[in-house]
N, CA, C and O atoms as a Tinker XYZ file with bonds, in Angstrom:
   244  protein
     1  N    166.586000   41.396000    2.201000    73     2
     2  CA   165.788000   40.902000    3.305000    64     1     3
     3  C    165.079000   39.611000    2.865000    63     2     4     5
     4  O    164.365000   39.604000    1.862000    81     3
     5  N    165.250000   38.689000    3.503000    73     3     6
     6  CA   164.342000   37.622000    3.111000    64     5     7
     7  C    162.822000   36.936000    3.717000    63     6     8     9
     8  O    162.593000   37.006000    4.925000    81     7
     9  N    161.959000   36.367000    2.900000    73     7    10
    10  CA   160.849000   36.563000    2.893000    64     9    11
    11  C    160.593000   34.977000    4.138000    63    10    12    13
    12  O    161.195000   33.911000    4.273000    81    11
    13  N    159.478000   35.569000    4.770000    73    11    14
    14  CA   159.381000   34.264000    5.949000    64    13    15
    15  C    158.019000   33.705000    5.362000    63    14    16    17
    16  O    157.040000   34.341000    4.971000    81    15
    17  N    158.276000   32.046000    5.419000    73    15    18
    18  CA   157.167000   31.541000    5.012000    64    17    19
    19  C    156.179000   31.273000    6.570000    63    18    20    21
    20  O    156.525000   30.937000    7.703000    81    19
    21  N    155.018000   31.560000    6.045000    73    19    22
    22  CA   153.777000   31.494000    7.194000    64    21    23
    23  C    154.246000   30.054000    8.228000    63    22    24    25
    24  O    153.928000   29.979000    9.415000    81    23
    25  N    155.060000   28.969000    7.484000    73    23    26
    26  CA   155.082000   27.948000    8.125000    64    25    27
    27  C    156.352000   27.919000    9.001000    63    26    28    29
    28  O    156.564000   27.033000    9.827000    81    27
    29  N    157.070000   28.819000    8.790000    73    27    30
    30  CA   158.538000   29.150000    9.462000    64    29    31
    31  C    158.737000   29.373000   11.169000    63    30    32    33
    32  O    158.437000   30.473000   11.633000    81    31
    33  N    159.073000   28.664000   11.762000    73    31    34
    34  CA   159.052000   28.991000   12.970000    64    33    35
    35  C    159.640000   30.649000   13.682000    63    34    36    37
    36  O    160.522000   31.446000   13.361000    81    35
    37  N    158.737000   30.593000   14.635000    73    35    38
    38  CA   159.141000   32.659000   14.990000    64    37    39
    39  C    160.349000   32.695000   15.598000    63    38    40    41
    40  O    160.802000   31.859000   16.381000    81    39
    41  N    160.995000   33.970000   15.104000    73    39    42
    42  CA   162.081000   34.246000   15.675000    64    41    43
    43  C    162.595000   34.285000   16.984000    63    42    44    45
    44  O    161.895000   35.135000   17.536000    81    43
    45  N    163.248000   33.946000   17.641000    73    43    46
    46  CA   163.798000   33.695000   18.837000    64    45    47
    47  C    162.925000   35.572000   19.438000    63    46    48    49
    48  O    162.816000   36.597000   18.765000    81    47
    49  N    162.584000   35.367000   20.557000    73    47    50
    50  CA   161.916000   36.410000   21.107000    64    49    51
    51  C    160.717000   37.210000   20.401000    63    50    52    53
    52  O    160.275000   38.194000   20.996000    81    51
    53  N    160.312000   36.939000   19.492000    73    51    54
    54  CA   159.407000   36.790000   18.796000    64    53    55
    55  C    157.766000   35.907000   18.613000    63    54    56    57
    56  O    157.609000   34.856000   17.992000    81    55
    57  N    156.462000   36.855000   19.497000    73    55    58
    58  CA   155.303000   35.950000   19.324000    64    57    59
    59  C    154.457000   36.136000   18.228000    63    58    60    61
    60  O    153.767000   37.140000   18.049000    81    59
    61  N    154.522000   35.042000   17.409000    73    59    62
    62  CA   153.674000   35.711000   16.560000    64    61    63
    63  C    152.327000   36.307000   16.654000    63    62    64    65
    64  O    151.662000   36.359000   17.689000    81    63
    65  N    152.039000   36.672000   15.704000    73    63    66
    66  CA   150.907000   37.859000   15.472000    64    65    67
    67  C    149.121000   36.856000   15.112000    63    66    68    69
    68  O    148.964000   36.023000   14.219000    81    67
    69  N    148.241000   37.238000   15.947000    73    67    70
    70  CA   146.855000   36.486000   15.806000    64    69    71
    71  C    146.894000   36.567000   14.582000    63    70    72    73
    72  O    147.791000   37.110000   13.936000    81    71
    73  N    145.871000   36.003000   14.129000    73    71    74
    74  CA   145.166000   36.039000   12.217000    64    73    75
    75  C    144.139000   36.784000   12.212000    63    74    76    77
    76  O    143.860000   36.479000   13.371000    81    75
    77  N    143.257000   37.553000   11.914000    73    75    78
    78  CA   141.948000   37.965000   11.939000    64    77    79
    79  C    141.458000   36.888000   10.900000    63    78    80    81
    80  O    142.119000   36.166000   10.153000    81    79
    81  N    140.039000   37.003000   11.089000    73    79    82
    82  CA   138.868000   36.316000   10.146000    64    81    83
    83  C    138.991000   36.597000    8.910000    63    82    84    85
    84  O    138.961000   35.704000    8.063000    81    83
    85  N    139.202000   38.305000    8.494000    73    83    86
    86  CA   139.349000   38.691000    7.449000    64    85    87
    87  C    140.809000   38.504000    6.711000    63    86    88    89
    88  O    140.995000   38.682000    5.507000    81    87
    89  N    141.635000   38.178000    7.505000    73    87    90
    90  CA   143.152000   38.472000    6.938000    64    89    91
    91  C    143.123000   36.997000    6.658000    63    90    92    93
    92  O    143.858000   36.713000    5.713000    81    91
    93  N    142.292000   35.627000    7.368000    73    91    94
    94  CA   142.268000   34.493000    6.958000    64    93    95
    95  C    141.743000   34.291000    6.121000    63    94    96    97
    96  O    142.289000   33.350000    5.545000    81    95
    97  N    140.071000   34.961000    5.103000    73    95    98
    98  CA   139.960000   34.534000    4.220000    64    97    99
    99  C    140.689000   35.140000    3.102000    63    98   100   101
   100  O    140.749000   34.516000    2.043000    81    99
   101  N    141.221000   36.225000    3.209000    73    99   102
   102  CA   142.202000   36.414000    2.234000    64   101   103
   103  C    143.146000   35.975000    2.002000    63   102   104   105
   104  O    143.739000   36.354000    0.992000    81   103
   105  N    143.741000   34.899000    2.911000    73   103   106
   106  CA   145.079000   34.240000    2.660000    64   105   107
   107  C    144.674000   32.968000    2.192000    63   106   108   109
   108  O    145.608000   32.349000    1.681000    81   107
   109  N    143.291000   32.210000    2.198000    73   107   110
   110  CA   143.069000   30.719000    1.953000    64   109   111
   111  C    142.728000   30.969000    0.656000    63   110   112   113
   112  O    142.780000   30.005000   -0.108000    81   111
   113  N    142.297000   32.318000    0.099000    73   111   114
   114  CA   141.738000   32.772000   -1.433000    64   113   115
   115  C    143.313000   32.909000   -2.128000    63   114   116   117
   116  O    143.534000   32.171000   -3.088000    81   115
   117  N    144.418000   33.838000   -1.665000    73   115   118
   118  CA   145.629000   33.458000   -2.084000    64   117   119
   119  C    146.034000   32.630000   -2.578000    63   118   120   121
   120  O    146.397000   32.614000   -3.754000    81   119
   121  N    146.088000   31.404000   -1.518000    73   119   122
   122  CA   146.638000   30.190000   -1.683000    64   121   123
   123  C    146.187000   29.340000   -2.766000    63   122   124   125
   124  O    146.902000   28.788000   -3.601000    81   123
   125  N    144.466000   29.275000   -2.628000    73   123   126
   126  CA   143.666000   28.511000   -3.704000    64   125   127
   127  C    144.181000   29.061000   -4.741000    63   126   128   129
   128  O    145.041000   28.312000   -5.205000    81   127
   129  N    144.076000   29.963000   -5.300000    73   127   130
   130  CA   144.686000   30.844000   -6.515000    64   129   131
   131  C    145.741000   30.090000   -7.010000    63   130   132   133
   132  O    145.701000   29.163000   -7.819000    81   131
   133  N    146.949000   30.723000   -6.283000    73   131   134
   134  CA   148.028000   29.978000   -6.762000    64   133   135
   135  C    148.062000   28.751000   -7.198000    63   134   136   137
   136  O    148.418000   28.335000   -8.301000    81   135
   137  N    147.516000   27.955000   -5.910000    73   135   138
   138  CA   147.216000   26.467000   -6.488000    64   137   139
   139  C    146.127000   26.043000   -8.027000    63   138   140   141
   140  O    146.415000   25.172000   -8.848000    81   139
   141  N    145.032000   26.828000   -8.064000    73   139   142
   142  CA   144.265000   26.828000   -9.630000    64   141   143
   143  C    145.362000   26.951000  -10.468000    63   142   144   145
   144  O    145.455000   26.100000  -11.353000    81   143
   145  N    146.448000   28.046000  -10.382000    73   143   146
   146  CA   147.347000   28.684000  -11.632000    64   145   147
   147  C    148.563000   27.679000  -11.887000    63   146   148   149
   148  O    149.091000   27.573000  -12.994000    81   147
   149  N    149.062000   26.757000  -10.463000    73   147   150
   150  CA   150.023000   26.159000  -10.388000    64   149   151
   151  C    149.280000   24.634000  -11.451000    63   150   152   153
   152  O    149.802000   24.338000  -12.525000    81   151
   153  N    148.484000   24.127000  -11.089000    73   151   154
   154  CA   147.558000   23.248000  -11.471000    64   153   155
   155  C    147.286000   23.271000  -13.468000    63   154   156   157
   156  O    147.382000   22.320000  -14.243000    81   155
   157  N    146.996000   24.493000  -13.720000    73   155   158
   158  CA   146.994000   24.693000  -14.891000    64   157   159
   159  C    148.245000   25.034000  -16.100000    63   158   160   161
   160  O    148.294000   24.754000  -17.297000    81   159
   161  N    149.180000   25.744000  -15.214000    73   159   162
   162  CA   150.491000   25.129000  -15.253000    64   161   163
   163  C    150.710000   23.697000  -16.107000    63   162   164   165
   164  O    151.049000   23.632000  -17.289000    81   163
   165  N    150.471000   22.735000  -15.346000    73   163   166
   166  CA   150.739000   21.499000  -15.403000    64   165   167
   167  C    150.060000   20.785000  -16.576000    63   166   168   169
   168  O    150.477000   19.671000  -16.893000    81   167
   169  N    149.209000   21.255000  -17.133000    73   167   170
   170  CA   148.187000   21.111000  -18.446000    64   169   171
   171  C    149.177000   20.742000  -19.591000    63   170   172   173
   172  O    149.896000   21.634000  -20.041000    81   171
   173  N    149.258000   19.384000  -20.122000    73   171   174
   174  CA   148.844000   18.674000  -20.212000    64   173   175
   175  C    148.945000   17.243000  -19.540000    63   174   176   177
   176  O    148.280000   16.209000  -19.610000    81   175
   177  N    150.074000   17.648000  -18.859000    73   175   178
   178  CA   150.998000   16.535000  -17.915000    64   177   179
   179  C    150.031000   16.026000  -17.319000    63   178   180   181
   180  O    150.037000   14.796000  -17.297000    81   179
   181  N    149.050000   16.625000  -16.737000    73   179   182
   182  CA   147.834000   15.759000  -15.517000    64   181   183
   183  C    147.136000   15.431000  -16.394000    63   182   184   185
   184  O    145.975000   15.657000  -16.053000    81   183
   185  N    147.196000   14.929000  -17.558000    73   183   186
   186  CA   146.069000   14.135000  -18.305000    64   185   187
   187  C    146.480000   12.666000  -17.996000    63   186   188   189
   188  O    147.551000   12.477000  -17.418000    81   187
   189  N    145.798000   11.757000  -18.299000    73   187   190
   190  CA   145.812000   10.156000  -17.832000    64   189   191
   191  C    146.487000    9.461000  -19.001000    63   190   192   193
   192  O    146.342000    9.565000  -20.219000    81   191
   193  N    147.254000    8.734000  -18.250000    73   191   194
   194  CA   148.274000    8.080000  -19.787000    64   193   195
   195  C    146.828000    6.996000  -20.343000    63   194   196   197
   196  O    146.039000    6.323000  -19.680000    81   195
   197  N    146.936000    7.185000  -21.581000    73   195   198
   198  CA   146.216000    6.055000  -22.729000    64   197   199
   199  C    146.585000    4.265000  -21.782000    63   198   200   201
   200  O    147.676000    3.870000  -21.371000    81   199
   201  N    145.674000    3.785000  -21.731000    73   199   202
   202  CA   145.995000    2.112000  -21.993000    64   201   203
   203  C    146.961000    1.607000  -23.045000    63   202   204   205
   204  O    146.789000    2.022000  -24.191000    81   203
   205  N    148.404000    0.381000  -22.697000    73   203   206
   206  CA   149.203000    0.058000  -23.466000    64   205   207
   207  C    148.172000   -1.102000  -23.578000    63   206   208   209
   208  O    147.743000   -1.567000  -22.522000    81   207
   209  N    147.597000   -1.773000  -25.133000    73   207   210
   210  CA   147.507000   -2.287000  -26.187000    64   209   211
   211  C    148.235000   -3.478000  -26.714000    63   210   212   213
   212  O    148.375000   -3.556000  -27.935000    81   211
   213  N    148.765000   -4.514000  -25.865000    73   211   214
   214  CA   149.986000   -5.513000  -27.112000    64   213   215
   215  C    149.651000   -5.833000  -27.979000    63   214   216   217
   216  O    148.442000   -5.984000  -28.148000    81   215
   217  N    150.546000   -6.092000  -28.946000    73   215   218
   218  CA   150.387000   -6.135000  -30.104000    64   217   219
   219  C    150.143000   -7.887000  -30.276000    63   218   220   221
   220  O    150.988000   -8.577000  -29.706000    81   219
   221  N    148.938000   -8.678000  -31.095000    73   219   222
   222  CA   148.700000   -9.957000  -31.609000    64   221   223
   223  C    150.007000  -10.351000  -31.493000    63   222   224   225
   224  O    150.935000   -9.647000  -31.893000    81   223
   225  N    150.175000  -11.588000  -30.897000    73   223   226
   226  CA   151.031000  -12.913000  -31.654000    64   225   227
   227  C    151.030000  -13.455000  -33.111000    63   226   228   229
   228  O    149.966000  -13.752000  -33.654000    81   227
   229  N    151.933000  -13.551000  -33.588000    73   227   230
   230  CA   151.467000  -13.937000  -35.261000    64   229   231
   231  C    151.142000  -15.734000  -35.466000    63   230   232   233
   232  O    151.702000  -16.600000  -34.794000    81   231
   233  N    150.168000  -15.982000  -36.494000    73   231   234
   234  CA   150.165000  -16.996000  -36.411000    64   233   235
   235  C    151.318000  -18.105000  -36.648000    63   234   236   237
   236  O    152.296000  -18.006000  -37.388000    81   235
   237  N    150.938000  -19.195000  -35.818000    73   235   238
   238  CA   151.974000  -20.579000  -36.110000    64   237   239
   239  C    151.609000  -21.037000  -36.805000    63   238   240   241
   240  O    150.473000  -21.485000  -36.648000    81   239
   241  N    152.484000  -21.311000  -38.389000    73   239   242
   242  CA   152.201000  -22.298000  -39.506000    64   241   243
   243  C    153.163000  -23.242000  -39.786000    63   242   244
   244  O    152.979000  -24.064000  -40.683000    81   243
């Protein structure tokens, strides 16, 4: 059976179902979650690349 994403349009004869208050803050706490875990995941990659540095010209003698 495959899984329907919240953003998936409803099935032909199909209305979807209200949200309650409560079933909404449990799904925006879900989501944040994932996103904290997905985010940390990514550790060290989201660090900021260093400044490139050129290197002196040597002197003309």
């Amino acid at each position: 059976m495959a899984t329907r994403d919240r953003k998936d349009p409803p099935e032909p004869g199909c209305t979807p179902a209200e949200e309650t208050e409560l079933q909404r803050k449990v799904r925006k706490q879900h989501e944040s979650r994932n996103q904290d875990e997905a985010l940390e995941e990514t550790f060290p990659a989201s660090d900021p690349v260093s400044p490139f540095v050129p290197a002196k010209l040597p002197d003309p003698k």
